[in-house]
PyMOL Python script that loads the backbone (N, CA, C, O; Angstrom):
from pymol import cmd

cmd.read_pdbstr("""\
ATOM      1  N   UNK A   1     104.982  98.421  93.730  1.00  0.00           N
ATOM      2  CA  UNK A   1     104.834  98.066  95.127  1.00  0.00           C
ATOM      3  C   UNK A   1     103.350  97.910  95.445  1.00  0.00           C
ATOM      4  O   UNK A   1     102.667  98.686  94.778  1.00  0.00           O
ATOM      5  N   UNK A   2     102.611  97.079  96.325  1.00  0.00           N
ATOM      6  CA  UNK A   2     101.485  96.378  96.753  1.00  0.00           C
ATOM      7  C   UNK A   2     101.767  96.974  98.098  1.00  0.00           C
ATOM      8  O   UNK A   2     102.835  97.363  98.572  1.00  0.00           O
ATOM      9  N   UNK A   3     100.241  96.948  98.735  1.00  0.00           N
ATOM     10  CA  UNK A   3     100.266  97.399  99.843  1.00  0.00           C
ATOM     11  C   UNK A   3     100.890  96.488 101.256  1.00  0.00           C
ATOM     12  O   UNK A   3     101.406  95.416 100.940  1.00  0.00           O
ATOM     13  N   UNK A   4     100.888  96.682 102.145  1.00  0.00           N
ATOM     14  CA  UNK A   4     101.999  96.053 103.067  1.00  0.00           C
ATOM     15  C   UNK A   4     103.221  96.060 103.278  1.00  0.00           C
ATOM     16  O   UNK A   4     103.804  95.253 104.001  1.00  0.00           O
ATOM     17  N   UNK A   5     103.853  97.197 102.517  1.00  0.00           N
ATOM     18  CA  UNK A   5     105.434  96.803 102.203  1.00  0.00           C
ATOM     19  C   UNK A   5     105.721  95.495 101.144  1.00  0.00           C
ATOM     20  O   UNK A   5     106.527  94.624 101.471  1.00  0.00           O
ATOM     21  N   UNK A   6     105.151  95.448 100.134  1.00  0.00           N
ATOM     22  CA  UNK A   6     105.146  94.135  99.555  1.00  0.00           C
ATOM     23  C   UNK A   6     105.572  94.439  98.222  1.00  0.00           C
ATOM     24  O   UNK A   6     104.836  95.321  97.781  1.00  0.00           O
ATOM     25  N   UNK A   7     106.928  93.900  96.917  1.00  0.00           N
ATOM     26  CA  UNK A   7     107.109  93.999  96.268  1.00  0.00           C
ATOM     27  C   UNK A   7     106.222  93.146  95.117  1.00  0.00           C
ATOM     28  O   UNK A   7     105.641  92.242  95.718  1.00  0.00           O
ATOM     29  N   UNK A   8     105.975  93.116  93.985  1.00  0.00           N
ATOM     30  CA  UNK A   8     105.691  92.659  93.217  1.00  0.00           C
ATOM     31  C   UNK A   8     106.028  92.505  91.592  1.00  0.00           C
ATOM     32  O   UNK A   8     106.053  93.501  90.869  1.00  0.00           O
ATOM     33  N   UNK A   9     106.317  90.999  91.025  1.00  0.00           N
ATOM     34  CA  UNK A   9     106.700  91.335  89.766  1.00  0.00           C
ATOM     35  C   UNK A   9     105.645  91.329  88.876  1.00  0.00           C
ATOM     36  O   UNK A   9     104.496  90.886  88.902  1.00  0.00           O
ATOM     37  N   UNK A  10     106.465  92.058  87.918  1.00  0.00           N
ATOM     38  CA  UNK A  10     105.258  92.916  86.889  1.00  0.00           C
ATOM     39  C   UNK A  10     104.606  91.734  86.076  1.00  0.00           C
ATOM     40  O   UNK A  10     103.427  91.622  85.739  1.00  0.00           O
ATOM     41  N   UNK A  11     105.748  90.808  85.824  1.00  0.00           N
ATOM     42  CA  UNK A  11     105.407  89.356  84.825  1.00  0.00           C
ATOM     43  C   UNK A  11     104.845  88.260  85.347  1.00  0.00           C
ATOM     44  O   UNK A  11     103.850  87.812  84.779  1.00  0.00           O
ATOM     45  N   UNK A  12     105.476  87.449  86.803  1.00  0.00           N
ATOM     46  CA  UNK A  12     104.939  86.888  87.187  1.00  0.00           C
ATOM     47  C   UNK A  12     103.792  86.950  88.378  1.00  0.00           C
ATOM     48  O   UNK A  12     103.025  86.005  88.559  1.00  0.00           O
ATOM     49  N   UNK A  13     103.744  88.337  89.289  1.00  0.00           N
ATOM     50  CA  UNK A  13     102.736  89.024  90.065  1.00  0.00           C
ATOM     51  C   UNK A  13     103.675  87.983  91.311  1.00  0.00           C
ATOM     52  O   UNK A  13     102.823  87.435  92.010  1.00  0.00           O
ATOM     53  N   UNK A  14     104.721  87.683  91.647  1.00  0.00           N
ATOM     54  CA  UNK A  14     105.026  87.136  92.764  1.00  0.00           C
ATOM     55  C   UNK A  14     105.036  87.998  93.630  1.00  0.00           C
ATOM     56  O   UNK A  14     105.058  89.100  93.081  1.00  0.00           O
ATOM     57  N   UNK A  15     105.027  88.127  95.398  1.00  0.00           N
ATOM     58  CA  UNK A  15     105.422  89.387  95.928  1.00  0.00           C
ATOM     59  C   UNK A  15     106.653  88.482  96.760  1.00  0.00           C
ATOM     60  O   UNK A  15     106.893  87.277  96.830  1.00  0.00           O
ATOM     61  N   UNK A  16     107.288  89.700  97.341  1.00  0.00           N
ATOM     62  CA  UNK A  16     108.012  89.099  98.110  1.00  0.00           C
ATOM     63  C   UNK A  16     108.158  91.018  98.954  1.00  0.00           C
ATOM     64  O   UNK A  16     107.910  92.124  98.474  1.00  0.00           O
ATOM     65  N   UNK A  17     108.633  90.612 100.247  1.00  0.00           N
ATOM     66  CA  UNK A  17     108.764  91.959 101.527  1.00  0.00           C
ATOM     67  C   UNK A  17     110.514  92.229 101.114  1.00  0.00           C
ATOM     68  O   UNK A  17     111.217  91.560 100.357  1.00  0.00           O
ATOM     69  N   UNK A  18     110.763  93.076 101.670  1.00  0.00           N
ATOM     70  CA  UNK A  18     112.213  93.505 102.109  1.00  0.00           C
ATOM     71  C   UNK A  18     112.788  92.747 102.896  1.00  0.00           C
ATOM     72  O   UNK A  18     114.000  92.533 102.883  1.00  0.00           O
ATOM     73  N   UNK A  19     111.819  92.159 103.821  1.00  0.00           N
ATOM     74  CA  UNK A  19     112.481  91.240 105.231  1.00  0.00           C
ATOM     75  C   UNK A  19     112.342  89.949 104.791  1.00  0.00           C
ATOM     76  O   UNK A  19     112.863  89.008 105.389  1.00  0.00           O
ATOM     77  N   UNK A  20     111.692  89.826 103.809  1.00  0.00           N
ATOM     78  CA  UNK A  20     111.682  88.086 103.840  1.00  0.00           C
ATOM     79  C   UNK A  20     113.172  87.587 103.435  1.00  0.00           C
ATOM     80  O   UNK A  20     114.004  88.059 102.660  1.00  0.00           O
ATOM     81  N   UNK A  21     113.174  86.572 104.178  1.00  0.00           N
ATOM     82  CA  UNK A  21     114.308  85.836 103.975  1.00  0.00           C
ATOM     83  C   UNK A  21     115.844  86.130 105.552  1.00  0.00           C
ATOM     84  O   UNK A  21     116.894  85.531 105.787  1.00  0.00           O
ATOM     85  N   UNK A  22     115.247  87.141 106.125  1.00  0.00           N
ATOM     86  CA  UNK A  22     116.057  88.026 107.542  1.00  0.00           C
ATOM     87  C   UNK A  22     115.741  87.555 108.509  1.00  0.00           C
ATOM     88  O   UNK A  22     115.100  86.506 108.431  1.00  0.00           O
ATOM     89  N   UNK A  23     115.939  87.917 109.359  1.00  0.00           N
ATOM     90  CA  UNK A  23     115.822  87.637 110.914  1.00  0.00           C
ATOM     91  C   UNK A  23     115.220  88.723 111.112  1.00  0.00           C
ATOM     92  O   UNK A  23     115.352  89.133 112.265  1.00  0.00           O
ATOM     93  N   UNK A  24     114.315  89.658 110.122  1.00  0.00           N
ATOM     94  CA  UNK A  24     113.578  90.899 110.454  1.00  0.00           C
ATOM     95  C   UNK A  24     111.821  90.450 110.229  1.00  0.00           C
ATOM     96  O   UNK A  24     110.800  91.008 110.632  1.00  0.00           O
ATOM     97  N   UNK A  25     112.065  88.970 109.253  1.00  0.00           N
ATOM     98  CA  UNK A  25     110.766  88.521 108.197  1.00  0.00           C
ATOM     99  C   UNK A  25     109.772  88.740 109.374  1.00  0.00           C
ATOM    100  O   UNK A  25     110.191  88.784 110.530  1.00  0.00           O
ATOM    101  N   UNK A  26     108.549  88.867 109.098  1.00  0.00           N
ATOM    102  CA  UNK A  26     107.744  88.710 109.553  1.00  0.00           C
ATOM    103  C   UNK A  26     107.370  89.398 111.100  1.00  0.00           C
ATOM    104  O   UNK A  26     106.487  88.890 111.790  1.00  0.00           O
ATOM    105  N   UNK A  27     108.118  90.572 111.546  1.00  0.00           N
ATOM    106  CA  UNK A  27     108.034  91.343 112.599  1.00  0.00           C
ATOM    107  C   UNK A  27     107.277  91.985 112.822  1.00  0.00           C
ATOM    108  O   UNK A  27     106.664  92.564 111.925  1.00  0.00           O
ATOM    109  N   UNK A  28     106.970  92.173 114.246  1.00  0.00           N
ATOM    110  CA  UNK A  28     105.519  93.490 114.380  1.00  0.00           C
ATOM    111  C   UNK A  28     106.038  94.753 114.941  1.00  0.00           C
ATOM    112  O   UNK A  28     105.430  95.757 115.311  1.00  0.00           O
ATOM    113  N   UNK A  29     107.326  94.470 114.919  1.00  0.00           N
ATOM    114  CA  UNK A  29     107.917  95.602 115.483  1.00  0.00           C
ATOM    115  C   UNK A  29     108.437  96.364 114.142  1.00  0.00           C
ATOM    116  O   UNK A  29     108.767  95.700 113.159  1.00  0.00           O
ATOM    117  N   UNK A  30     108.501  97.898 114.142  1.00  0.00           N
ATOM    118  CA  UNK A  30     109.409  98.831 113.312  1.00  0.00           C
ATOM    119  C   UNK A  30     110.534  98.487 113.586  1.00  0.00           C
ATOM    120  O   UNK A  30     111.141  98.076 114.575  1.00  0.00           O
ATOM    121  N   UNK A  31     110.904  98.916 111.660  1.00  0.00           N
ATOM    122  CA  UNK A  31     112.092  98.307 111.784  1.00  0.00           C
ATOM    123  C   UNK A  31     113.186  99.370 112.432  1.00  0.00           C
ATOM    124  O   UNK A  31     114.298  98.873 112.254  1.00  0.00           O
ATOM    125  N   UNK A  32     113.261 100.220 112.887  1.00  0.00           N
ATOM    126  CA  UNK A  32     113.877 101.214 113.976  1.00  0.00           C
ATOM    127  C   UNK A  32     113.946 100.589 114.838  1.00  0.00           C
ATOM    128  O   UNK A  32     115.136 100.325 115.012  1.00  0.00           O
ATOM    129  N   UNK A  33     113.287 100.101 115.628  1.00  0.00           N
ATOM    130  CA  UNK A  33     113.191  99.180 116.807  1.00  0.00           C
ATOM    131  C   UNK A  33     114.460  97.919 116.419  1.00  0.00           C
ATOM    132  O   UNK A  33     114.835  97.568 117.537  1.00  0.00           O
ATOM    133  N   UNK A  34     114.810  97.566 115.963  1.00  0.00           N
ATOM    134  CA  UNK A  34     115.337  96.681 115.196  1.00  0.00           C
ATOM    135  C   UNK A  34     116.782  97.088 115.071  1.00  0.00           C
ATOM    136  O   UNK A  34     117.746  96.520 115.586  1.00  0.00           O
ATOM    137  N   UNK A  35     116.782  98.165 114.304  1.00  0.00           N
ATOM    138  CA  UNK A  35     117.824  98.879 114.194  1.00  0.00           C
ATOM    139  C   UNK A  35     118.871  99.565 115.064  1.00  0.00           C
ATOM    140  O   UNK A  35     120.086  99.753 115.002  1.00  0.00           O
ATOM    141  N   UNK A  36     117.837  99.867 115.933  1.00  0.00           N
ATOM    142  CA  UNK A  36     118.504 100.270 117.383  1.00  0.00           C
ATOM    143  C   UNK A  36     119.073  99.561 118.110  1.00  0.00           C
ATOM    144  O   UNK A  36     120.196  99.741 118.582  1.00  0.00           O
ATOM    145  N   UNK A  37     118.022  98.258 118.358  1.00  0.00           N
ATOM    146  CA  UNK A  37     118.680  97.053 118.959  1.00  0.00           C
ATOM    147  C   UNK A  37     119.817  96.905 118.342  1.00  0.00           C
ATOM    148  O   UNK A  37     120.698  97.056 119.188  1.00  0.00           O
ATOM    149  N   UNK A  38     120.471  96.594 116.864  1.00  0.00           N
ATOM    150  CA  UNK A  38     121.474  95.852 116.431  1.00  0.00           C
ATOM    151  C   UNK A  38     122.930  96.743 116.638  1.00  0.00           C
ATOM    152  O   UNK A  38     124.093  96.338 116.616  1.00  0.00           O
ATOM    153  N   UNK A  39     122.350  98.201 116.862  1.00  0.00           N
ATOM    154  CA  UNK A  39     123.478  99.295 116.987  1.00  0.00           C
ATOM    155  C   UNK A  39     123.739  99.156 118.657  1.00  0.00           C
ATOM    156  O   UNK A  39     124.855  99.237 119.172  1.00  0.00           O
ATOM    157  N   UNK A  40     122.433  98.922 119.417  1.00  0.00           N
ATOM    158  CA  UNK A  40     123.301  98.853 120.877  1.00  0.00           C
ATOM    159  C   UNK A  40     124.293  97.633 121.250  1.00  0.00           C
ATOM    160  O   UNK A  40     125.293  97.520 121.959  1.00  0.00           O
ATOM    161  N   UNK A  41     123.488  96.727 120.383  1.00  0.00           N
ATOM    162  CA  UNK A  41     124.491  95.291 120.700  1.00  0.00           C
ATOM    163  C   UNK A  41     125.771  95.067 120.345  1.00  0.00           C
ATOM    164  O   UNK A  41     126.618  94.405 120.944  1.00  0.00           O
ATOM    165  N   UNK A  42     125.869  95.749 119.185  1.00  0.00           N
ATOM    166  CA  UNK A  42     127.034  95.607 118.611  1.00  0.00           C
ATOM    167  C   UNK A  42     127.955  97.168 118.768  1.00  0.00           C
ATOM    168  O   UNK A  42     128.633  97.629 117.849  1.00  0.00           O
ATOM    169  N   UNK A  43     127.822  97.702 119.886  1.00  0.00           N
ATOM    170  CA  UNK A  43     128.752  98.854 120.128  1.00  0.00           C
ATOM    171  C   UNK A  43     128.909  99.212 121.648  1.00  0.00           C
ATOM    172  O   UNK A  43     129.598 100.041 122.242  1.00  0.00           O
ATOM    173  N   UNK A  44     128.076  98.343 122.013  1.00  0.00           N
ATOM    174  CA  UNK A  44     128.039  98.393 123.691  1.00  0.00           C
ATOM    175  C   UNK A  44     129.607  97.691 124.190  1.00  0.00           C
ATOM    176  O   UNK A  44     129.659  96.590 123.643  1.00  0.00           O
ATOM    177  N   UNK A  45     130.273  97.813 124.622  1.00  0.00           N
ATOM    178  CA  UNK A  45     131.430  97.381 125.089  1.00  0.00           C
ATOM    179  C   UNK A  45     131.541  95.708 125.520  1.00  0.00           C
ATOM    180  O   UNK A  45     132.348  94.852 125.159  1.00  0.00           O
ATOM    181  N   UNK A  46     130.173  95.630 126.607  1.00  0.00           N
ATOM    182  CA  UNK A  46     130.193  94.117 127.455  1.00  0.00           C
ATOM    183  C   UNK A  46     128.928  93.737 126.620  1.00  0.00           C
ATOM    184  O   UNK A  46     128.386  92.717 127.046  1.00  0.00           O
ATOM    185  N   UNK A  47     128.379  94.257 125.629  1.00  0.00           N
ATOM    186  CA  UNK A  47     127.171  93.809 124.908  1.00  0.00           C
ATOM    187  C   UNK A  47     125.940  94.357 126.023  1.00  0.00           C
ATOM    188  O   UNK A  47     126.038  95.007 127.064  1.00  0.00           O
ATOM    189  N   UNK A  48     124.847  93.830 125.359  1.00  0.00           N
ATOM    190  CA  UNK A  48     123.424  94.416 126.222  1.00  0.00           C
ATOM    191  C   UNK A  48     122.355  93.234 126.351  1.00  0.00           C
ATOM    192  O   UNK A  48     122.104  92.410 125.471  1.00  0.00           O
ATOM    193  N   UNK A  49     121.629  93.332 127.934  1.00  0.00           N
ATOM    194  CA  UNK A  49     121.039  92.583 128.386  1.00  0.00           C
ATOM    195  C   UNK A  49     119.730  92.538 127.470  1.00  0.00           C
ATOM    196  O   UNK A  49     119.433  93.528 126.802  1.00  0.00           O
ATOM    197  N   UNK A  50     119.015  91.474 127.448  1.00  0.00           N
ATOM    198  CA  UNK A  50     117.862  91.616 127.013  1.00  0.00           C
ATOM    199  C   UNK A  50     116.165  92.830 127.890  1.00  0.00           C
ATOM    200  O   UNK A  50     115.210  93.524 127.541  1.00  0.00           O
ATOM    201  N   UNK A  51     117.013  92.200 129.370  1.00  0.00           N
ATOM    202  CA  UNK A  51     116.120  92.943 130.112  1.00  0.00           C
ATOM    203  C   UNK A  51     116.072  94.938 129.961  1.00  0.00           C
ATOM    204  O   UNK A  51     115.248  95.841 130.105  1.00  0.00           O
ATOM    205  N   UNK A  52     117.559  94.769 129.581  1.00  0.00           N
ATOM    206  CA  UNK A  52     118.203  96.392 129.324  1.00  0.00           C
ATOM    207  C   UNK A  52     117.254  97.112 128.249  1.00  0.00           C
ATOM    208  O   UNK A  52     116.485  98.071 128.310  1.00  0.00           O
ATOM    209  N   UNK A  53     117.780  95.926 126.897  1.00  0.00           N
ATOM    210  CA  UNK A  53     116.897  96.306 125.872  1.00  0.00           C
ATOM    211  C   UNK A  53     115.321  96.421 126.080  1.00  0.00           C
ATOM    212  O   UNK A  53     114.793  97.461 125.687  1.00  0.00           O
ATOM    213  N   UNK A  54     114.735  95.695 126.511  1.00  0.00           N
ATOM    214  CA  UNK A  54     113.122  95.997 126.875  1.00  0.00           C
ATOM    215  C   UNK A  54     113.128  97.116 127.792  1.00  0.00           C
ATOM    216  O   UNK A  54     112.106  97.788 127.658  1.00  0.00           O
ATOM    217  N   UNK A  55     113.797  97.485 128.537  1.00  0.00           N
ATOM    218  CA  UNK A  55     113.705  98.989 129.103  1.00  0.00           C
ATOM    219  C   UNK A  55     113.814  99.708 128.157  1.00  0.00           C
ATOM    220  O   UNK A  55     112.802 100.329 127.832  1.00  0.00           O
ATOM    221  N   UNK A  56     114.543  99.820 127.691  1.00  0.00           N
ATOM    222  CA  UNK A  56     115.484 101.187 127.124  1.00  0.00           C
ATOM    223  C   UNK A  56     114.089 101.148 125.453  1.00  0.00           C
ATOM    224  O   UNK A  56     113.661 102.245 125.096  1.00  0.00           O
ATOM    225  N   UNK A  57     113.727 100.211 124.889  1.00  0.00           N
ATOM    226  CA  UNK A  57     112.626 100.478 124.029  1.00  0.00           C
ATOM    227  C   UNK A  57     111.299 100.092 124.627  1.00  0.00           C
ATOM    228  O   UNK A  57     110.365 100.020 123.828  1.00  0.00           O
ATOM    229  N   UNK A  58     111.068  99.847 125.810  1.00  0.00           N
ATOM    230  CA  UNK A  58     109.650 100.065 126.029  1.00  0.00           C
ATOM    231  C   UNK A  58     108.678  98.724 126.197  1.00  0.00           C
ATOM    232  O   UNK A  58     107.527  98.733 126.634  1.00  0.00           O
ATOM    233  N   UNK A  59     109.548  97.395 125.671  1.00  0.00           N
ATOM    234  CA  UNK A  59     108.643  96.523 125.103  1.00  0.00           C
ATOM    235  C   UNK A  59     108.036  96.129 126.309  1.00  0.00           C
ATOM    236  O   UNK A  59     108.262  96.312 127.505  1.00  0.00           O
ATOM    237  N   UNK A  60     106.781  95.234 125.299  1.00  0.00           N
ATOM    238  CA  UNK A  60     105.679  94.882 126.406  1.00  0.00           C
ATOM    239  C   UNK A  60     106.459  93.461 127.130  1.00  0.00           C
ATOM    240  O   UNK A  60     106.115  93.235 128.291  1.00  0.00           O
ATOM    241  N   UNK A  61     107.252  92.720 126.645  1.00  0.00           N
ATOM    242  CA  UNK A  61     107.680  91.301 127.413  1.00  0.00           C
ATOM    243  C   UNK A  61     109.194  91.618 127.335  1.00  0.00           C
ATOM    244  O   UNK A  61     109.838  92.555 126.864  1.00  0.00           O
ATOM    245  N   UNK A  62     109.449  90.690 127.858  1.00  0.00           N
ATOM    246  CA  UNK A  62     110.758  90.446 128.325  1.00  0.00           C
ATOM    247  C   UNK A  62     111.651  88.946 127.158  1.00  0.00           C
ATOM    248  O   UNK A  62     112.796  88.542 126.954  1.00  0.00           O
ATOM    249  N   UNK A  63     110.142  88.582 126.663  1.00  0.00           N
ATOM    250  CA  UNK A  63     110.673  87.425 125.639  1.00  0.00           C
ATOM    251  C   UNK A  63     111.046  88.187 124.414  1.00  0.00           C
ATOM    252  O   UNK A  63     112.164  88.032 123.923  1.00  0.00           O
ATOM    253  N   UNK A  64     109.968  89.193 123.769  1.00  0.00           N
ATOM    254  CA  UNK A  64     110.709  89.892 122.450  1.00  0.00           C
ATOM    255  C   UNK A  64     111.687  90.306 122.783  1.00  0.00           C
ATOM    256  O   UNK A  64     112.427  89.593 122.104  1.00  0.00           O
ATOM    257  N   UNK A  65     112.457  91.061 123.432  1.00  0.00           N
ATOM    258  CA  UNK A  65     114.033  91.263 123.890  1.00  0.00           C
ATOM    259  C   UNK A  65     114.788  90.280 123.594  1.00  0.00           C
ATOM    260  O   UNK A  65     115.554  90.194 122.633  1.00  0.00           O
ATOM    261  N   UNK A  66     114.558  89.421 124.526  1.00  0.00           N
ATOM    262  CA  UNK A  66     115.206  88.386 124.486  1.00  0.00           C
ATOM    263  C   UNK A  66     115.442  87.723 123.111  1.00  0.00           C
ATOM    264  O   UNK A  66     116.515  87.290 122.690  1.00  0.00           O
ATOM    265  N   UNK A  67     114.279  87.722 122.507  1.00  0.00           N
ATOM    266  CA  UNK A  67     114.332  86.781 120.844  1.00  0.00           C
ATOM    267  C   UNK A  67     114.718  87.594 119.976  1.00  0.00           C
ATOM    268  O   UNK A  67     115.139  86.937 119.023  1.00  0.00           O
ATOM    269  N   UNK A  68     114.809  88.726 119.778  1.00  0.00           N
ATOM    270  CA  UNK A  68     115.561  89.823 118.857  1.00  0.00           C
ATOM    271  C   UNK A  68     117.396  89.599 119.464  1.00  0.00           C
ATOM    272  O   UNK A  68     118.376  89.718 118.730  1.00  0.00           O
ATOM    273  N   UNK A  69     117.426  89.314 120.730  1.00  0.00           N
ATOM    274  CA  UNK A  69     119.238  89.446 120.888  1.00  0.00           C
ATOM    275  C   UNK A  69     119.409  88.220 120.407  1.00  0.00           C
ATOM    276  O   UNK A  69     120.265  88.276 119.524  1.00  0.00           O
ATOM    277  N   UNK A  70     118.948  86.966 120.583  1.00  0.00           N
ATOM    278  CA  UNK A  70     118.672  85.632 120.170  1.00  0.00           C
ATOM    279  C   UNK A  70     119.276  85.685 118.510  1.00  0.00           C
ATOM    280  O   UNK A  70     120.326  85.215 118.071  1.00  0.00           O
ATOM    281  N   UNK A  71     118.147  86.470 117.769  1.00  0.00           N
ATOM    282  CA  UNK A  71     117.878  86.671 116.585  1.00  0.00           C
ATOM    283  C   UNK A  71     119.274  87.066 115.909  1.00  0.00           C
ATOM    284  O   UNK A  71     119.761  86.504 114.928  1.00  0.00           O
ATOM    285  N   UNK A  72     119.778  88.044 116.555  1.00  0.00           N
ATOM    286  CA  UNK A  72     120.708  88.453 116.135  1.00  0.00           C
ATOM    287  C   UNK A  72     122.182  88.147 115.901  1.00  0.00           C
ATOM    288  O   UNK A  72     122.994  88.273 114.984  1.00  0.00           O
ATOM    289  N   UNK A  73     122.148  87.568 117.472  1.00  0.00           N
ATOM    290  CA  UNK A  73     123.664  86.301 117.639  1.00  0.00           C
ATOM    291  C   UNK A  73     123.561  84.958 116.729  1.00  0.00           C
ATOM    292  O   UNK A  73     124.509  84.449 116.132  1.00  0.00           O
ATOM    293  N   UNK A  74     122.377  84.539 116.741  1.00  0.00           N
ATOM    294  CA  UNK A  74     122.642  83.319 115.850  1.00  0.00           C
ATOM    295  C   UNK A  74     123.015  84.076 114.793  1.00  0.00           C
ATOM    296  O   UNK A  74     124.239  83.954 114.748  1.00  0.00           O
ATOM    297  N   UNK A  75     122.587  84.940 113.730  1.00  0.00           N
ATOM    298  CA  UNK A  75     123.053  85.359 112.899  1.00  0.00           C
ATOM    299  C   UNK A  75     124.849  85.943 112.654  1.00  0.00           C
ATOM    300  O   UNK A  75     125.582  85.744 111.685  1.00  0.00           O
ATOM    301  N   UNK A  76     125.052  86.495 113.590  1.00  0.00           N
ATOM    302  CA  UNK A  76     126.716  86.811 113.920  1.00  0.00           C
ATOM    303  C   UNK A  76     127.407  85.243 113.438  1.00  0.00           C
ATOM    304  O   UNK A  76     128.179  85.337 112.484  1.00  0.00           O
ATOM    305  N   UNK A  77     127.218  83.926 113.963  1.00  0.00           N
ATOM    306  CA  UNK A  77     127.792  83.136 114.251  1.00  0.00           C
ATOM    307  C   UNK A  77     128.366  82.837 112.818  1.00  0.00           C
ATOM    308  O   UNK A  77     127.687  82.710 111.800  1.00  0.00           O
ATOM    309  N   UNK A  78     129.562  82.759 112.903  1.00  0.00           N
ATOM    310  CA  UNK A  78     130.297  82.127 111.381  1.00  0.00           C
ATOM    311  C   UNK A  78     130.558  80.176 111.644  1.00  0.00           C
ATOM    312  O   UNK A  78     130.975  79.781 112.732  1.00  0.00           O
ATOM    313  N   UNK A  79     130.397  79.673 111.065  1.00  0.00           N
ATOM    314  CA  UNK A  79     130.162  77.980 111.720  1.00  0.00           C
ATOM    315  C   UNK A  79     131.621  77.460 110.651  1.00  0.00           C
ATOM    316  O   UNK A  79     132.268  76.419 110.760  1.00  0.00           O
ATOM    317  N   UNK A  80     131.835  78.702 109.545  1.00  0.00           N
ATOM    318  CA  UNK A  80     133.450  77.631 109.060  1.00  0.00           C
ATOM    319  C   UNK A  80     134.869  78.061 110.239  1.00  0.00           C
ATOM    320  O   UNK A  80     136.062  77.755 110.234  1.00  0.00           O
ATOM    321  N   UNK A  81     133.887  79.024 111.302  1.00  0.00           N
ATOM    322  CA  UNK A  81     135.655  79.779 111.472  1.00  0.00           C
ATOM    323  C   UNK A  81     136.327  78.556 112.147  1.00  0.00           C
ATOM    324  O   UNK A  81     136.006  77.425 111.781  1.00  0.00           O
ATOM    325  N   UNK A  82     137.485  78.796 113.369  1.00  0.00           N
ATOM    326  CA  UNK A  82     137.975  77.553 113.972  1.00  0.00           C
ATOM    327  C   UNK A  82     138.001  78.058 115.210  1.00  0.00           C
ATOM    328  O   UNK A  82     138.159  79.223 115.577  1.00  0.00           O
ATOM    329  N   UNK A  83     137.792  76.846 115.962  1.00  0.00           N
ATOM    330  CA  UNK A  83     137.417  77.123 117.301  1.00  0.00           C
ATOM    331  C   UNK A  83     138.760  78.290 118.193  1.00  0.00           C
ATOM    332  O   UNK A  83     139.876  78.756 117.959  1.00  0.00           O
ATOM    333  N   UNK A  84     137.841  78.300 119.149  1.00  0.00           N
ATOM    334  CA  UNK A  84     139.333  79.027 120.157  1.00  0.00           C
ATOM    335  C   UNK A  84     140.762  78.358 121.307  1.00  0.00           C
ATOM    336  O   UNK A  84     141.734  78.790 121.927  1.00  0.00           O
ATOM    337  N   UNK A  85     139.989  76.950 121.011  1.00  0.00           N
ATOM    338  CA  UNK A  85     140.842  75.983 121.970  1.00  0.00           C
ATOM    339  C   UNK A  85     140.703  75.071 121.474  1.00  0.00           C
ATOM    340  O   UNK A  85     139.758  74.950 120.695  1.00  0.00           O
ATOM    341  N   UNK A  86     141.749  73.841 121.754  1.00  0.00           N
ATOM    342  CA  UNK A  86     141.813  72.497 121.160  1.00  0.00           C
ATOM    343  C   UNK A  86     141.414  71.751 121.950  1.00  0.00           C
ATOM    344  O   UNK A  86     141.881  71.419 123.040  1.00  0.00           O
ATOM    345  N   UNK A  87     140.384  71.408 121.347  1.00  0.00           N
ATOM    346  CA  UNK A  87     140.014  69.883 122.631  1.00  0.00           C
ATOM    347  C   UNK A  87     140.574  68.510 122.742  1.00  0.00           C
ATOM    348  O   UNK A  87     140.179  67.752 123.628  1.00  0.00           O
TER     349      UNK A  87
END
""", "prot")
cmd.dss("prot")
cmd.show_as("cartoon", "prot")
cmd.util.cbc("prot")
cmd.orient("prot")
C-alpha cells in the first residue's frame, strides 16, 4: 500500500484506490459519511431528503447532499428490469 489509500502492484507499480471505479471515487468526504447516508436512504420508510441529510451530517452545502442521494439512486437503477405500466 502507497500513501493516500492507494494500492499498488508489486510488478507493474500501477495504483489503483478502493473507490475507484464507485460512486465513492474520488470523495472528500469519509467514507462513514457515505455509509451513513446509504443506511439512512435505504431504511428510512418514505426515503430521506437531501436537505435532511445535510442536517443530520453537518454538511457545508446543500448540493453535496443532494449529489451523494443523486449518486446513489442512479446506482439502485436496474435499466433491464420492465417497466411498471404499459404505455
Amino acid at each position: 500500500m502507497t500513501g493516500l489509500g492507494r494500492w499498488q502492484c508489486a510488478r507493474c507499480r500501477h495504483q489503483v484506490s478502493l473507490t475507484a471505479g464507485t460512486v465513492l471515487h474520488n470523495t472528500k468526504l469519509p467514507l462513514t459519511v457515505w455509509f451513513w447516508a446509504a443506511y439512512l436512504m435505504t431504511t428510512e420508510k418514505r426515503g430521506i431528503s437531501a436537505l435532511l441529510l445535510q442536517r443530520q451530517f453537518g454538511l457545508g452545502c446543500y448540493e453535496t447532499a443532494w449529489m451523494m442521494l443523486h449518486k446513489f439512486r442512479r446506482a439502485m437503477v436496474n435499466m433491464e428490469r420492465e417497466p411498471l405500466w404499459a404505455r
